[in-house]
PDBQT receptor file of N, H, CA, C and O in Angstrom, charges set to zero:
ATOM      1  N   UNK A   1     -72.584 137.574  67.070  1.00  0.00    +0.000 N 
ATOM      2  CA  UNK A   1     -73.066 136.289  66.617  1.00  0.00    +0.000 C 
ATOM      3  C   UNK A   1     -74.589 136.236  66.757  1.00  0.00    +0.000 C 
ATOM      4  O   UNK A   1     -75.112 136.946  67.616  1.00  0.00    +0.000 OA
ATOM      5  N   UNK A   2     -75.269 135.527  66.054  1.00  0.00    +0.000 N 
ATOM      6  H   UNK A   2     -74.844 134.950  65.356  1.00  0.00    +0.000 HD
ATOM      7  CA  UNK A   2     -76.857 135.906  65.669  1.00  0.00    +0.000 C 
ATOM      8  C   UNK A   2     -76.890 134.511  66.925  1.00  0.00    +0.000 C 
ATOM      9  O   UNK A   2     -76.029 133.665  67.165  1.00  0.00    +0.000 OA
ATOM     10  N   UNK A   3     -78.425 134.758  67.613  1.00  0.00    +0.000 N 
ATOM     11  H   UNK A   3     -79.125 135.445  67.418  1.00  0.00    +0.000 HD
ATOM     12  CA  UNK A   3     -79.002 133.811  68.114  1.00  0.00    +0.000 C 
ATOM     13  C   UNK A   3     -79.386 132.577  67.356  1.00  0.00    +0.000 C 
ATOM     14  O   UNK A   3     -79.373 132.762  66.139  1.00  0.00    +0.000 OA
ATOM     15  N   UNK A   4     -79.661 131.598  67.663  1.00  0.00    +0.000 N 
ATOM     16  H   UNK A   4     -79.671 131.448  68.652  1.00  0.00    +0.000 HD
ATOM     17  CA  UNK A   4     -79.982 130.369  67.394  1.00  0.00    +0.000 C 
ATOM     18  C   UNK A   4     -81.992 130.443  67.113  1.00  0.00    +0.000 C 
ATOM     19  O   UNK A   4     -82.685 130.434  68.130  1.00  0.00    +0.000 OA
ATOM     20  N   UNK A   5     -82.465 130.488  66.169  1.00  0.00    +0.000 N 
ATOM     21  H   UNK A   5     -81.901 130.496  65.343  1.00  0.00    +0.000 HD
ATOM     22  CA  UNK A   5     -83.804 130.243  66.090  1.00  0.00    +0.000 C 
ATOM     23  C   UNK A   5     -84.577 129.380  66.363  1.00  0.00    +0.000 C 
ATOM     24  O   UNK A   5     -85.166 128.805  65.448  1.00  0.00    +0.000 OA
ATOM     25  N   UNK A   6     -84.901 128.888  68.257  1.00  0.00    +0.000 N 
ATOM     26  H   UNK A   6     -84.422 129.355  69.001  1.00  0.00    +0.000 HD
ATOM     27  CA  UNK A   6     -85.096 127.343  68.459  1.00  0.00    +0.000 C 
ATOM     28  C   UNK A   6     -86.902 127.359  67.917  1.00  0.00    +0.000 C 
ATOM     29  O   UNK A   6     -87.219 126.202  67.640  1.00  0.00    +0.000 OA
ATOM     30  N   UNK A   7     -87.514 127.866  67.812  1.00  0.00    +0.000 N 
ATOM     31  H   UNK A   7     -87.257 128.806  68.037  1.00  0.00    +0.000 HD
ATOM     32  CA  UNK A   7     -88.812 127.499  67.310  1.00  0.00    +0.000 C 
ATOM     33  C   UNK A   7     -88.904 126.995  65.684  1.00  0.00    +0.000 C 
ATOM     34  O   UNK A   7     -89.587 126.073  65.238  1.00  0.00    +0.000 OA
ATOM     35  N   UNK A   8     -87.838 128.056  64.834  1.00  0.00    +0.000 N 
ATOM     36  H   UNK A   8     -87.284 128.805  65.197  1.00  0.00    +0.000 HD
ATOM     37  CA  UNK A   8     -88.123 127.796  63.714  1.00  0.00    +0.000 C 
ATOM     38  C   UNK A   8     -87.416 125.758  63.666  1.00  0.00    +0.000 C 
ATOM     39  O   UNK A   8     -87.684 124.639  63.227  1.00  0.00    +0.000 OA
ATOM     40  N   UNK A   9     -86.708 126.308  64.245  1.00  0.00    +0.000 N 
ATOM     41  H   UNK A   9     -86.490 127.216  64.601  1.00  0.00    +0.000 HD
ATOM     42  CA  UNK A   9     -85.696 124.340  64.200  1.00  0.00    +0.000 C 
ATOM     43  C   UNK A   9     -86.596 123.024  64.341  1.00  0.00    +0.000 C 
ATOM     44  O   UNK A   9     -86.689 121.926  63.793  1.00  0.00    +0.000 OA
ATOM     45  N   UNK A  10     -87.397 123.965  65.703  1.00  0.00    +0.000 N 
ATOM     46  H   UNK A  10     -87.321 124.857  66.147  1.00  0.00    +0.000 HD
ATOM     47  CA  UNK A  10     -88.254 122.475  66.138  1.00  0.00    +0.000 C 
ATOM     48  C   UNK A  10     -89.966 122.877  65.021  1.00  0.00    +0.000 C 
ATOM     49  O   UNK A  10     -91.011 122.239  64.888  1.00  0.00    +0.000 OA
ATOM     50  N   UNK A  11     -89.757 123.455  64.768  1.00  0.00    +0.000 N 
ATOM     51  H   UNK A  11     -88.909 123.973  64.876  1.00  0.00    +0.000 HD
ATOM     52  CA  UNK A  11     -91.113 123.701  63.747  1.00  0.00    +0.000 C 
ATOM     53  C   UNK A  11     -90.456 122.718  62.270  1.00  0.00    +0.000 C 
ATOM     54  O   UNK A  11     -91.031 121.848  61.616  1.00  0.00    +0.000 OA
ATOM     55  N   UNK A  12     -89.097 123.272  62.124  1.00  0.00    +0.000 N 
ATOM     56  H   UNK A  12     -88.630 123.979  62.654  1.00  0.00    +0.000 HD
ATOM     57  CA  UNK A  12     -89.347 122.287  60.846  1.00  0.00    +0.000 C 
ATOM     58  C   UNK A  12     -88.652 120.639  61.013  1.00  0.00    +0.000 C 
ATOM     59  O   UNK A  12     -88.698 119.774  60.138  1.00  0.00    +0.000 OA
ATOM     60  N   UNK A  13     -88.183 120.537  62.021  1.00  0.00    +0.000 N 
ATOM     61  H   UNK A  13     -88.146 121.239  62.732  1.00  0.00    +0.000 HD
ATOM     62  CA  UNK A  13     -88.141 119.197  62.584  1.00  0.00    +0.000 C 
ATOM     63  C   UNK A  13     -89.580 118.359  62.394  1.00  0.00    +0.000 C 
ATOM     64  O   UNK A  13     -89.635 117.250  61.863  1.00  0.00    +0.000 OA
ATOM     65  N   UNK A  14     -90.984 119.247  63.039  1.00  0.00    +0.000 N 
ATOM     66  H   UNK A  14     -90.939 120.148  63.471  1.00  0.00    +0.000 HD
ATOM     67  CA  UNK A  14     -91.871 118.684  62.921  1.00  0.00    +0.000 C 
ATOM     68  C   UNK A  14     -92.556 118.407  61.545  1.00  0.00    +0.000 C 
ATOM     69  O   UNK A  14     -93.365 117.515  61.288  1.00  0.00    +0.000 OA
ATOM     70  N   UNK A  15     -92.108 119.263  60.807  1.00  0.00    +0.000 N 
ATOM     71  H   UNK A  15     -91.451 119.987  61.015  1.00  0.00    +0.000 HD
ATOM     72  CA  UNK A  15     -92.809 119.098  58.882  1.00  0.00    +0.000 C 
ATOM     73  C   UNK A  15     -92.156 118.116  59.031  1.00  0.00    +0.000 C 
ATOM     74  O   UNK A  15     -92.796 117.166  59.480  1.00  0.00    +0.000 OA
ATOM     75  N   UNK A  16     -90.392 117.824  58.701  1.00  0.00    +0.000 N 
ATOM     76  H   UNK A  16     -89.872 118.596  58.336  1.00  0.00    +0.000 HD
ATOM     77  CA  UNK A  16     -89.772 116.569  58.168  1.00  0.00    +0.000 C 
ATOM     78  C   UNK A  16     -90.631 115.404  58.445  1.00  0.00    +0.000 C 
ATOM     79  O   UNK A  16     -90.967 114.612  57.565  1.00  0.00    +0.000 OA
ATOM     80  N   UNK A  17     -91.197 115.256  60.443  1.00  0.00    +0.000 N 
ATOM     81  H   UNK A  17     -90.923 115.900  61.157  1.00  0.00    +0.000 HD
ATOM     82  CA  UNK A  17     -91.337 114.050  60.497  1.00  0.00    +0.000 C 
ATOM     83  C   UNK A  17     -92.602 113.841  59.860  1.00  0.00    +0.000 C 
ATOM     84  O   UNK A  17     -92.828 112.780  59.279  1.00  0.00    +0.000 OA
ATOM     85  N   UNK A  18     -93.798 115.150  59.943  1.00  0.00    +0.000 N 
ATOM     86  H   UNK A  18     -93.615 116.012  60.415  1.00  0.00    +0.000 HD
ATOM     87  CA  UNK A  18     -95.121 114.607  59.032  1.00  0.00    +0.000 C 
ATOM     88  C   UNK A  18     -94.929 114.162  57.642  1.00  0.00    +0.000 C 
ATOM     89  O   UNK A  18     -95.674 113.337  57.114  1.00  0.00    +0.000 OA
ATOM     90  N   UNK A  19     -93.770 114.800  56.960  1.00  0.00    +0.000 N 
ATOM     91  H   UNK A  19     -93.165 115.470  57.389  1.00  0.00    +0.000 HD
ATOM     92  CA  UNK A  19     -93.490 114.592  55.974  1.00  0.00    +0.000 C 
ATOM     93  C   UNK A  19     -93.302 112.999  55.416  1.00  0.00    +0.000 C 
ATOM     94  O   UNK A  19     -93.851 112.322  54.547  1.00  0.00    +0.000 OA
ATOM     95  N   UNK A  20     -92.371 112.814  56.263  1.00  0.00    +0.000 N 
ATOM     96  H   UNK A  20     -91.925 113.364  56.969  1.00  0.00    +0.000 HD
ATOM     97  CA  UNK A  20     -92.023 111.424  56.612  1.00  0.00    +0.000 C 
ATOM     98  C   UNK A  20     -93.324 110.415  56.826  1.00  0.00    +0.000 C 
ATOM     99  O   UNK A  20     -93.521 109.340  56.260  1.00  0.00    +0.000 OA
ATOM    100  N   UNK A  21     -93.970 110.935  57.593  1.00  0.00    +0.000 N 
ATOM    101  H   UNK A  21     -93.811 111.808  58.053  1.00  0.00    +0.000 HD
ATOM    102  CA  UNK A  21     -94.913 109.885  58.386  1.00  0.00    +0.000 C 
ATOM    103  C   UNK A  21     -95.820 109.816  57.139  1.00  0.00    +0.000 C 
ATOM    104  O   UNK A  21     -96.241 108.671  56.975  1.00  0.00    +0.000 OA
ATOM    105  N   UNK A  22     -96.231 110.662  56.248  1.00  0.00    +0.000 N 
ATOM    106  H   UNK A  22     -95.889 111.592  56.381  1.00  0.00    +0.000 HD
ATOM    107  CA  UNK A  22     -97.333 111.080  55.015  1.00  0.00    +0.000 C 
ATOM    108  C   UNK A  22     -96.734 109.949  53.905  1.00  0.00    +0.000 C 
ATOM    109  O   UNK A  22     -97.411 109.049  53.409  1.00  0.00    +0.000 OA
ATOM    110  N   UNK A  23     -95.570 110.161  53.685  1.00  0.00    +0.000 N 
ATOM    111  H   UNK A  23     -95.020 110.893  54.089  1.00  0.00    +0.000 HD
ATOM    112  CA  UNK A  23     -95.159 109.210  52.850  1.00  0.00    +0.000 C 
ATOM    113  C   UNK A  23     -95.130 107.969  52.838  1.00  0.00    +0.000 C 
ATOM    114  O   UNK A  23     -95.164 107.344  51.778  1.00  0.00    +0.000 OA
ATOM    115  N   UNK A  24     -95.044 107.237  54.323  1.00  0.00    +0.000 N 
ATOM    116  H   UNK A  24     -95.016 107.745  55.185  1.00  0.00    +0.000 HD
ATOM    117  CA  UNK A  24     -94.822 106.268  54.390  1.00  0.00    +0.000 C 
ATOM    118  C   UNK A  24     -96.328 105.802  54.224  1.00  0.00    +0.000 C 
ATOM    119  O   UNK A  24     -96.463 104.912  53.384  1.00  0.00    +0.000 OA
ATOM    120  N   UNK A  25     -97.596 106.263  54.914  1.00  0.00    +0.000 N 
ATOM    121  H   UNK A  25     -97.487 106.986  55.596  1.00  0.00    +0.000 HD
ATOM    122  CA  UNK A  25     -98.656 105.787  54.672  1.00  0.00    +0.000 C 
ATOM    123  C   UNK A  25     -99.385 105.937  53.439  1.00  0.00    +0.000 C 
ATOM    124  O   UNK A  25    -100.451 105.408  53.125  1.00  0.00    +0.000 OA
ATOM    125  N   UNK A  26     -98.511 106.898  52.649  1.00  0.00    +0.000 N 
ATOM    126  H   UNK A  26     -97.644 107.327  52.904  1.00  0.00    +0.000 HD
ATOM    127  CA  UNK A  26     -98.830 107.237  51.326  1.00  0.00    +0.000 C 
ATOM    128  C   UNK A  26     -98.815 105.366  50.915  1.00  0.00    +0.000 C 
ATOM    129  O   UNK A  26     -99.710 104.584  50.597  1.00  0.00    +0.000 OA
ATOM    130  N   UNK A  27     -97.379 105.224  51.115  1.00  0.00    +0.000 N 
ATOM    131  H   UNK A  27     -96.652 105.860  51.374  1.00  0.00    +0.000 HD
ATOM    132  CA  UNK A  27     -96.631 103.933  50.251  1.00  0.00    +0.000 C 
ATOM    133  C   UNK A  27     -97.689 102.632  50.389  1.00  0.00    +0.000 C 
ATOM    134  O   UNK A  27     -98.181 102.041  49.429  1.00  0.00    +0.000 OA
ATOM    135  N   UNK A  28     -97.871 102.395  51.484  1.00  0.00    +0.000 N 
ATOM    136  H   UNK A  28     -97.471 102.876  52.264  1.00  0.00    +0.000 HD
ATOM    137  CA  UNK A  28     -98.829 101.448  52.268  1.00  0.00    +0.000 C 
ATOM    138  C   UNK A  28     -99.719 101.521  51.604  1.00  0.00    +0.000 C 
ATOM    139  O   UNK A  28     -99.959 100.599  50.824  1.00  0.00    +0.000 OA
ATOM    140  N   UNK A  29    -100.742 102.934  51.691  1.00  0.00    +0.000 N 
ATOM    141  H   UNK A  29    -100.546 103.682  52.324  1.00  0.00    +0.000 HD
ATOM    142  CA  UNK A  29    -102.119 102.673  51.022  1.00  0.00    +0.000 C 
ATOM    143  C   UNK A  29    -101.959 102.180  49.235  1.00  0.00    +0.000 C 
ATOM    144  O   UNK A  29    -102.708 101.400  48.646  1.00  0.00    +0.000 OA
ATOM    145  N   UNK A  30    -100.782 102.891  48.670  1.00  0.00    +0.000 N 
ATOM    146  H   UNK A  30    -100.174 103.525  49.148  1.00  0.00    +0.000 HD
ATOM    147  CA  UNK A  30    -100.784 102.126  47.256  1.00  0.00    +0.000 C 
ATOM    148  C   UNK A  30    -100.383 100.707  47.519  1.00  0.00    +0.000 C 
ATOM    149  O   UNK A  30    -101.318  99.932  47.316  1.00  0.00    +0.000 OA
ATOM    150  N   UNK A  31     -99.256 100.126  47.917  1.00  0.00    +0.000 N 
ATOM    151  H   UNK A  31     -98.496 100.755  48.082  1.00  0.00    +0.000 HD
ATOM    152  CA  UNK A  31     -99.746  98.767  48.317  1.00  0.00    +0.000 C 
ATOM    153  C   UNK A  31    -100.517  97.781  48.753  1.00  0.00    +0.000 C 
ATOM    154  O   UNK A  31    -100.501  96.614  48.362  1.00  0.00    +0.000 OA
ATOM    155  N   UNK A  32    -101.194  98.257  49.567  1.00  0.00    +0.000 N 
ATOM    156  H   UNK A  32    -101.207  99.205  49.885  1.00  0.00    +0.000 HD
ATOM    157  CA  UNK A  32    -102.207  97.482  50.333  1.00  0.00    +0.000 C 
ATOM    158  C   UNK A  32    -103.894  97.735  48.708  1.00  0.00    +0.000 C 
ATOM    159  O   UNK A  32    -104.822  96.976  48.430  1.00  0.00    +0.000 OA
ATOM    160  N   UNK A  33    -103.627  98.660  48.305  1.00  0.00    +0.000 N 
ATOM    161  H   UNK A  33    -102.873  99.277  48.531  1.00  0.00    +0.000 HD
ATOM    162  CA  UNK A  33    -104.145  99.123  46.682  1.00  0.00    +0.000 C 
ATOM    163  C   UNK A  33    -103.886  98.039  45.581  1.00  0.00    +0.000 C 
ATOM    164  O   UNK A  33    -104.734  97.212  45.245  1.00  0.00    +0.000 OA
ATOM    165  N   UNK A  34    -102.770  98.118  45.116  1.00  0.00    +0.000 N 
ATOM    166  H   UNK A  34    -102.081  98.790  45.389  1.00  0.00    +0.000 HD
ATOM    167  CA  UNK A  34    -102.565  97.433  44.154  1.00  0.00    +0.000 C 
ATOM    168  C   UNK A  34    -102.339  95.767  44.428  1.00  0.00    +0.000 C 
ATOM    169  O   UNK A  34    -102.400  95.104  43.392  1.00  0.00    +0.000 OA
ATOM    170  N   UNK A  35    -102.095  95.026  45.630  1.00  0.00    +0.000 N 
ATOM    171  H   UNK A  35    -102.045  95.564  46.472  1.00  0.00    +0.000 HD
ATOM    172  CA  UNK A  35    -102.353  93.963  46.106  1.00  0.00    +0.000 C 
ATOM    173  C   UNK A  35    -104.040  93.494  45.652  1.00  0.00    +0.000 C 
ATOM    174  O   UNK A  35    -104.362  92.506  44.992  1.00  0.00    +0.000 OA
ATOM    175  N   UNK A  36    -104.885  94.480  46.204  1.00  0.00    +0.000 N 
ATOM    176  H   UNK A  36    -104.623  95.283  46.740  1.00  0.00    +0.000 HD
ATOM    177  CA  UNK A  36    -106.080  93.979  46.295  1.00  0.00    +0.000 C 
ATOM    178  C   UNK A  36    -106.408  93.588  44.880  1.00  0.00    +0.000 C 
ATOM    179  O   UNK A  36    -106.991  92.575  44.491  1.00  0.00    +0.000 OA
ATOM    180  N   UNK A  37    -105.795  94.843  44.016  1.00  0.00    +0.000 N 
ATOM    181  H   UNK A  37    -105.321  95.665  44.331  1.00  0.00    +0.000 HD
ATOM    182  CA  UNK A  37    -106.153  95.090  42.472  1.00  0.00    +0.000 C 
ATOM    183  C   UNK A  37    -106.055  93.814  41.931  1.00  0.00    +0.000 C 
ATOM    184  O   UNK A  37    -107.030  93.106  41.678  1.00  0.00    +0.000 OA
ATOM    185  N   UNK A  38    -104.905  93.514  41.750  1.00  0.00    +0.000 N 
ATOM    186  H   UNK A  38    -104.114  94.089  41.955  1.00  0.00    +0.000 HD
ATOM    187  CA  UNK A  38    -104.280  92.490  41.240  1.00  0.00    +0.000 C 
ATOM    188  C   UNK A  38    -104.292  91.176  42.117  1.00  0.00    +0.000 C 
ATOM    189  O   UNK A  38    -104.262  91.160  43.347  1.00  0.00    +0.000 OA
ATOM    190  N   UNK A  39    -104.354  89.788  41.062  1.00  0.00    +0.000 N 
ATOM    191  H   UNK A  39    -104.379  89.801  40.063  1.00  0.00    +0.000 HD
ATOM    192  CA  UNK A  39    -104.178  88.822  42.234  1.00  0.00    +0.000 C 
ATOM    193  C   UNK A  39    -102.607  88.165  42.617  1.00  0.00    +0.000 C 
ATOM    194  O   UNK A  39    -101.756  88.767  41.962  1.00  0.00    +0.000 OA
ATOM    195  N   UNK A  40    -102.362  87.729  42.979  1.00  0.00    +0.000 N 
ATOM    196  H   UNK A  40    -103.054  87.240  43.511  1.00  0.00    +0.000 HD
ATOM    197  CA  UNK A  40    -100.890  87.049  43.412  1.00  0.00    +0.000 C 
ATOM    198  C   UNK A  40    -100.243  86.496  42.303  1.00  0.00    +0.000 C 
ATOM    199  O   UNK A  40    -100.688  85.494  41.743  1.00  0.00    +0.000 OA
ATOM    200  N   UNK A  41     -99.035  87.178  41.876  1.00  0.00    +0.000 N 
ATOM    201  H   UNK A  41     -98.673  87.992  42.331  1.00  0.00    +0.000 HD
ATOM    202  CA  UNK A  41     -98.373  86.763  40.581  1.00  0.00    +0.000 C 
ATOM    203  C   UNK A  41     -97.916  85.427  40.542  1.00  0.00    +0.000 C 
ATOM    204  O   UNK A  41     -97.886  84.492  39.743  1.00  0.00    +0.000 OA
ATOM    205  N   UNK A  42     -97.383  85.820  42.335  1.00  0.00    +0.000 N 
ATOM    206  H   UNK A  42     -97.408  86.580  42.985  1.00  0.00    +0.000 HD
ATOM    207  CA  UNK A  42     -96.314  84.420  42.497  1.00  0.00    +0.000 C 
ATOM    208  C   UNK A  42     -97.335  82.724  43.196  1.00  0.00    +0.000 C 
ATOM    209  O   UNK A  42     -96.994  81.802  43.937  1.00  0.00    +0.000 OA
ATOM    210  N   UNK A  43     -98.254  82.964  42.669  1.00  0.00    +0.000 N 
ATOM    211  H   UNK A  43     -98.531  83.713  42.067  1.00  0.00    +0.000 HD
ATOM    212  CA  UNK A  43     -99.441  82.187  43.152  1.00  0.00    +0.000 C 
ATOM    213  C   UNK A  43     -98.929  80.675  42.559  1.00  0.00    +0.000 C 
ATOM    214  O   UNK A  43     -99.188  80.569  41.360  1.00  0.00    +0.000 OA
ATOM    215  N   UNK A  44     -98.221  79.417  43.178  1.00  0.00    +0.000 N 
ATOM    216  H   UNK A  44     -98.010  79.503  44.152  1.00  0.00    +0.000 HD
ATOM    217  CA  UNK A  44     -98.034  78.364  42.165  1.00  0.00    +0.000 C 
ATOM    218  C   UNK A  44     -99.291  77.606  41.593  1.00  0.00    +0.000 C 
ATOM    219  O   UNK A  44     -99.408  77.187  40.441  1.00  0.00    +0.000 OA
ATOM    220  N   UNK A  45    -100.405  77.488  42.835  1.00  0.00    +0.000 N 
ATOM    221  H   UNK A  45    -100.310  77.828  43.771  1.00  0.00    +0.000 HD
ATOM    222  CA  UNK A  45    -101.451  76.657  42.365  1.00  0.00    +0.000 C 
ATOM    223  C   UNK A  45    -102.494  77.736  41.494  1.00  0.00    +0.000 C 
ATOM    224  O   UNK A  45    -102.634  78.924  41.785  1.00  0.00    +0.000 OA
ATOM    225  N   UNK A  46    -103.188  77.025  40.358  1.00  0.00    +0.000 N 
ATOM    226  H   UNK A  46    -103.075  76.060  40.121  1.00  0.00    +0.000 HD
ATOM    227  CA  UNK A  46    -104.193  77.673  39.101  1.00  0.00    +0.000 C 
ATOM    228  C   UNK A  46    -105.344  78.031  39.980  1.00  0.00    +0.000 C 
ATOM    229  O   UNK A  46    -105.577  77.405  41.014  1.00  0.00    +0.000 OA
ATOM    230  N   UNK A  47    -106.066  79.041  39.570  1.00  0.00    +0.000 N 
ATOM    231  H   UNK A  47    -105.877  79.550  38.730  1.00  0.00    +0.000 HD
ATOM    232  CA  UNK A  47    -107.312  79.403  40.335  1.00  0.00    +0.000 C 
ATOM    233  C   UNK A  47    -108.393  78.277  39.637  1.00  0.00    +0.000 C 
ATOM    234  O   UNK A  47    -109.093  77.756  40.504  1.00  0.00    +0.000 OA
ATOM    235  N   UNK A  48    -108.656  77.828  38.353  1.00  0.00    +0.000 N 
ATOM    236  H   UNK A  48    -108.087  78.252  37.648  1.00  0.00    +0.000 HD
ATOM    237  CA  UNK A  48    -109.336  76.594  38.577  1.00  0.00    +0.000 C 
ATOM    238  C   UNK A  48    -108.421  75.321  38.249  1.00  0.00    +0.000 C 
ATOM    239  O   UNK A  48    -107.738  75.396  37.227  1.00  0.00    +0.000 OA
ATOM    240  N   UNK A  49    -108.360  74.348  38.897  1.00  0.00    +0.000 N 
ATOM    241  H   UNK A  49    -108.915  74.287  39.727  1.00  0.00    +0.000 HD
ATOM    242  CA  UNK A  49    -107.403  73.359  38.699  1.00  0.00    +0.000 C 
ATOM    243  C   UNK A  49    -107.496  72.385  37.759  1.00  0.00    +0.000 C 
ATOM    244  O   UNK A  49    -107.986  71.428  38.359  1.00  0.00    +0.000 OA
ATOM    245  N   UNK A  50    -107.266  72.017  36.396  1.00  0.00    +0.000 N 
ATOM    246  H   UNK A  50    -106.868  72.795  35.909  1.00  0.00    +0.000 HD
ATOM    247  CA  UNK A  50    -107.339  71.179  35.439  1.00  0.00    +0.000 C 
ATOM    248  C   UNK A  50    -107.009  69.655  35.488  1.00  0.00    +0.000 C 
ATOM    249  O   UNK A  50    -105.839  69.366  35.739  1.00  0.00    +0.000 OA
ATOM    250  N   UNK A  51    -107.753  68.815  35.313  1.00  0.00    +0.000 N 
ATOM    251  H   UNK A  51    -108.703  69.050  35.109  1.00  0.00    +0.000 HD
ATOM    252  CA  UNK A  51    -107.679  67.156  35.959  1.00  0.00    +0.000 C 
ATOM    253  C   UNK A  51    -107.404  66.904  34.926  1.00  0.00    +0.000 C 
ATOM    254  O   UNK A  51    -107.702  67.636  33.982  1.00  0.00    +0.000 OA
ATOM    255  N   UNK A  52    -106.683  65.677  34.786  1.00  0.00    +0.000 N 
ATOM    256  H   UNK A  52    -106.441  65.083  35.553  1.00  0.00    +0.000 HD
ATOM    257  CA  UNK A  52    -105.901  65.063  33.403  1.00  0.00    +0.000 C 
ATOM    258  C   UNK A  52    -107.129  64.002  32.950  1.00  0.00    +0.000 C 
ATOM    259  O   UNK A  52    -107.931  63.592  33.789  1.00  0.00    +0.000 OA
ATOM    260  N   UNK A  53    -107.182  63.657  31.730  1.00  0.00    +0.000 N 
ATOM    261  H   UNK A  53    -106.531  63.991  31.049  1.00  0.00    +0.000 HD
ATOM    262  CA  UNK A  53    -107.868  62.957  31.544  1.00  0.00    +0.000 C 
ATOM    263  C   UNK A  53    -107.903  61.244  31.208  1.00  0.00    +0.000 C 
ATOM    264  O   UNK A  53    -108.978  60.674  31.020  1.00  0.00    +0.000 OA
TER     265      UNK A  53
């Protein structure tokens, strides 16, 4: 029976989690991105407010 390869295991344990961790701040920075880009869709009040006459 072949040995168990514990370095290679915990070596790619550690890619998954950078992997992981890369993506998630990937996601964030395009959000925290396209927030700024754009203004608030769901905004109810008008950015200038129109008085009736």
């Amino acid at each position: 029976m072949q040995k168990p390869n514990y370095q290679f295991e915990k070596r790619r344990k550690e890619m998954e989690k950078k992997a992981k961790k890369d993506e998630k701040r990937r996601l964030k920075l395009e959000a925290s991105r396209s927030a700024a880009a754009s203004p608030a869709v769901d905004d109810p009040a008008p950015a200038d407010p129109v008085e009736p006459a």
